[in-house]
C-alpha positions in Angstrom: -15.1 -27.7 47.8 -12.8 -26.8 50.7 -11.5 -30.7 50.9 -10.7 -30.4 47.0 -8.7 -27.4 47.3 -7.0 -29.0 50.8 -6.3 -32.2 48.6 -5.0 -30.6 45.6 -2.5 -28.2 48.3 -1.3 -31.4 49.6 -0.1 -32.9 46.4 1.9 -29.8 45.2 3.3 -29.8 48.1 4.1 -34.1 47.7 5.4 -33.1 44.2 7.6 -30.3 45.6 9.1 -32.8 48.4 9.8 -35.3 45.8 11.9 -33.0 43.7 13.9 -31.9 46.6 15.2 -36.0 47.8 14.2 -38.2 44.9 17.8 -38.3 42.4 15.7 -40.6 40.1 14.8 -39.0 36.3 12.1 -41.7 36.1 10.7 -40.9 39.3 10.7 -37.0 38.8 9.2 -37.3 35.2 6.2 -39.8 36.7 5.5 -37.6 39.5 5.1 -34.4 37.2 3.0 -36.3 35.0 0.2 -37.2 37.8 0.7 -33.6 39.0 -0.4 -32.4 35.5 -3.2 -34.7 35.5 -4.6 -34.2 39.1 -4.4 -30.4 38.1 -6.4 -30.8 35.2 -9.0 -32.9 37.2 -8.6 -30.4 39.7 -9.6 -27.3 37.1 -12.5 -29.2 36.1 -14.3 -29.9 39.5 -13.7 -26.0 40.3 -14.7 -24.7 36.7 -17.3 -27.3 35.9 -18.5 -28.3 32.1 -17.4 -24.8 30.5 -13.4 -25.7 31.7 -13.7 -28.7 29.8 -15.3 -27.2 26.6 -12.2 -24.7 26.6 -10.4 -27.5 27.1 -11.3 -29.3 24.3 -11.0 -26.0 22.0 -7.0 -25.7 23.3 -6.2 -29.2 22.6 -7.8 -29.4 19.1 -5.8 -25.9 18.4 -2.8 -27.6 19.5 -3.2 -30.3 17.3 -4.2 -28.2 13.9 -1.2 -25.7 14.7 1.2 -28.9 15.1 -0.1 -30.8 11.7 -0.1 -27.2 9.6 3.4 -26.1 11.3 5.1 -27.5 7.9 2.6 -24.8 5.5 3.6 -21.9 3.9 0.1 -19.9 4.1 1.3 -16.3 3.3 -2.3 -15.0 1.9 -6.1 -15.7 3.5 -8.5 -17.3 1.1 -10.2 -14.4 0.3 -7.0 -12.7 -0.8 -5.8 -15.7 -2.8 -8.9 -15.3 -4.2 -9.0 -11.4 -4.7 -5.1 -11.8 -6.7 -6.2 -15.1 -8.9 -9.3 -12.6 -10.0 -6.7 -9.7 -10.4 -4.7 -11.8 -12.9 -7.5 -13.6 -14.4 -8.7 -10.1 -15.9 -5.4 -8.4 -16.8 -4.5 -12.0 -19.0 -8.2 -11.7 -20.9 -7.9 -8.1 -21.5 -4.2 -8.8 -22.6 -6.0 -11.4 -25.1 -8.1 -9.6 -26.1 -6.2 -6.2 -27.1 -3.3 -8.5 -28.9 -6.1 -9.3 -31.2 -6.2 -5.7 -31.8 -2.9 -4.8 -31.8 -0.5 -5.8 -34.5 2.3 -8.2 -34.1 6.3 -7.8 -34.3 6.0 -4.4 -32.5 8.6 -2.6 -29.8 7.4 -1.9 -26.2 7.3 1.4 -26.9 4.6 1.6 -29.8 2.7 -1.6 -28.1 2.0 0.3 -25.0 1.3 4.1 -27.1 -1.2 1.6 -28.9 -2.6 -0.4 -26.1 -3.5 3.3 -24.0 -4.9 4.7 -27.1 -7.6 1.7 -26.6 -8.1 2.5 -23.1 -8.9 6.0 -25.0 -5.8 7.7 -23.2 -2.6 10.0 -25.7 0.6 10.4 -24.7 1.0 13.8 -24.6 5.2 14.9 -25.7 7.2 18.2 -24.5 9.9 19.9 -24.5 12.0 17.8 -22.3 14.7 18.6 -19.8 13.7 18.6 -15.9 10.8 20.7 -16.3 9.1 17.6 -18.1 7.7 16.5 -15.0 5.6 19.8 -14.1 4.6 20.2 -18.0 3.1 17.0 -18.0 1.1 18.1 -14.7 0.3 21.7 -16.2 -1.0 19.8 -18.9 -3.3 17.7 -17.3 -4.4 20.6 -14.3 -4.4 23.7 -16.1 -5.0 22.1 -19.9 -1.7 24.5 -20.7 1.8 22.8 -20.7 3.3 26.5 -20.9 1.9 26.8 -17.3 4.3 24.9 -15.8 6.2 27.1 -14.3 2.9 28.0 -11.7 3.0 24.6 -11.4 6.5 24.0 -9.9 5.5 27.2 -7.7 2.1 26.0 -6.4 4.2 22.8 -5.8 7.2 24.0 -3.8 3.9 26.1 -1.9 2.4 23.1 -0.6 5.3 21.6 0.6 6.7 24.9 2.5 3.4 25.6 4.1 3.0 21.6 5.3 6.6 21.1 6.1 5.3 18.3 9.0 3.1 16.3 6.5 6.1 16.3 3.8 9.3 16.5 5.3 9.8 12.7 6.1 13.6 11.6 6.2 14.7 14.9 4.6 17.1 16.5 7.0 17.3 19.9 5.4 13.7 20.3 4.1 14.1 23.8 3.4 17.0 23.8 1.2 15.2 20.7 -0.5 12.0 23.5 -1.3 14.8 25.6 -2.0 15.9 23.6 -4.7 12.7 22.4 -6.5 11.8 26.3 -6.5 14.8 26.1 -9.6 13.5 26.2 -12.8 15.3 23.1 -14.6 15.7 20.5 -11.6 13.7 17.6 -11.9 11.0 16.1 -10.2 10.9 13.7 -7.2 8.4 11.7 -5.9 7.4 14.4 -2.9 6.4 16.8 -6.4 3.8 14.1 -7.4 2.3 13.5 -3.8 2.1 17.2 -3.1 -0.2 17.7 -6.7 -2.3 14.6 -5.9 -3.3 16.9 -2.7 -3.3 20.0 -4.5 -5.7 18.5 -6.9 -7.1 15.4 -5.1 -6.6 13.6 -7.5 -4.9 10.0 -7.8 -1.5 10.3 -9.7 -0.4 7.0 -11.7 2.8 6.7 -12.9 3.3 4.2 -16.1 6.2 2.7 -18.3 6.4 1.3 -21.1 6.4 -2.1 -19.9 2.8 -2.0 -18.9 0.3 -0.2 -20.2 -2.7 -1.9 -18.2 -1.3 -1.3 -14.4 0.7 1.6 -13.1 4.1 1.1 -11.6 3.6 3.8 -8.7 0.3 5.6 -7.9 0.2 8.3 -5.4 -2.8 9.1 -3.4 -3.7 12.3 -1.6 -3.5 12.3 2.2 -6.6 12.3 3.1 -8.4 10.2 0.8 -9.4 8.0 4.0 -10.9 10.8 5.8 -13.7 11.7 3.0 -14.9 10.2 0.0 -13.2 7.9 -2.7 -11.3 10.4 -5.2 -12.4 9.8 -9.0 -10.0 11.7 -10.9 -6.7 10.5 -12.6 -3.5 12.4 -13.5 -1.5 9.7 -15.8 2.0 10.3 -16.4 3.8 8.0 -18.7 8.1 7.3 -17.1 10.1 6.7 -20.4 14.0 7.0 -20.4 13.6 9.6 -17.0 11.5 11.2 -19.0 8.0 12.3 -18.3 4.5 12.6 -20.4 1.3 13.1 -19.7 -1.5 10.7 -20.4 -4.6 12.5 -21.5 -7.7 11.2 -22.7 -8.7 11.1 -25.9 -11.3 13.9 -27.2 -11.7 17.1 -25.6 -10.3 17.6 -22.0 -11.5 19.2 -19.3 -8.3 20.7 -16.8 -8.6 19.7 -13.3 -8.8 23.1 -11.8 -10.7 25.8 -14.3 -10.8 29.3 -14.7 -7.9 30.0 -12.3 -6.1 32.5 -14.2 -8.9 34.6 -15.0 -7.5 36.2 -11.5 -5.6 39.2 -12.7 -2.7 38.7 -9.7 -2.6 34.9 -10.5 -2.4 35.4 -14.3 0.5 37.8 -13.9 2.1 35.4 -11.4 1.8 32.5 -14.5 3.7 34.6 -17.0 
């Protein structure tokens, strides 16, 4: 092989004289070409059969990424596949609840229609921005009047994990501060803290849609243990909040809690 490697030395170094005193384009251009094709020739005597197999795998990648350069493929096939299935359901069950729903109806009483046949109420209060943490109270204590042990447990979470909530807030403190008030309203940060408080999945719904959630929330360490089963549904309307509770009776996601003396005086 030693004459091989010798032959192919003495035509790079050809090549490299030619560029230095040939002025001729034509000349320069032929000379690369035989360079590129002796070096080739060259990499398969060295390599042997396996050189030209990867070879062959380069050039036929070449030649699919030049004819698909013009495609728009955004999505895999399974994922095309995965949405098309996706919609495919949520137009059959739309079918088949407008059978049951009447026509010439508002959004608003189509979706309070369409959740009651998923077997889920709309559950009203008071109002004002202490809507929010009634509709939670609702759902985790079964007690709406609760709600003010549920804006504390809340603004709890987030000042004993200030690292895992902080985020972009600057002033986190004076944010806990602030969501301590009785009367200010909810932001998103409230609804991720209860879906770890309760490890639960929190879906947020308007009344545009009552088959898919607009937001959903999931608890931090959902990937770390087992898939989470439980729901806490929360119906948006005109920044206003509801809960959505299933029909029948209910069972509150955490039980029994203020049958502690200390925590019952704490809820009043």
């Amino acid at each position: 092989m030693e004459w091989i490697n010798f032959s192919f030395c003495m035509v790079v170094n050809y090549y490299q004289l030619v560029t230095l005193v040939e002025g001729n384009q034509k000349v320069l251009n032929f000379s690369g070409w035989v360079v590129n094709i002796i070096t080739l020739i060259f990499m398969a005597i060295n390599f042997g059969y396996p050189c030209l197999i990867c070879l062959k795998k380069l050039v036929g990648y070449l030649r699919k990424t030049y004819f698909n350069r013009g495609r728009k493929n955004y999505f895999s096939h399974d994922q095309r596949n995965l949405q098309q299935e996706i919609v495919r359901q949520k137009t059959m069950t739309k079918k088949r609840l407008s059978k049951i729903l009447p026509l010439n109806q508002n959004e608003q009483t189509i979706f309070i229609d369409g959740m009651r046949n998923r077997g889920l109420t709309p559950i009203s209060n008071l109002g004002g921005g202490d809507c929010v943490f009634m509709s939670l109270a609702h759902v985790v204590f079964g007690d709406a009047t609760k709600f003010k042990f549920m804006r504390y447990m809340i603004v709890h979470r987030l000042r004993r994990f200030p690292k895992q909530y902080q985020g972009d807030i600057n002033k986190f403190e004076v944010y806990c501060n602030s969501m301590a008030v009785h009367g200010k309203a909810a932001s998103p940060l409230v609804l991720q803290a209860v879906a770890d408080i309760c490890f639960s999945v929190v879906e947020c719904y308007t009344s545009k849609d009552f088959l898919a959630p607009t937001h959903t929330m999931f608890p931090f360490r959902l990937s770390s243990v087992s898939e989470s089963t439980s729901r806490i549904r929360l119906w948006i309307k005109d920044a206003h909040c509801m809960a959505l509770v299933n029909n029948g009776p209910q069972q509150p996601l955490i039980q029994n809690i203020f049958d502690d003396p200390q925590i019952h005086r704490a809820a009043l």
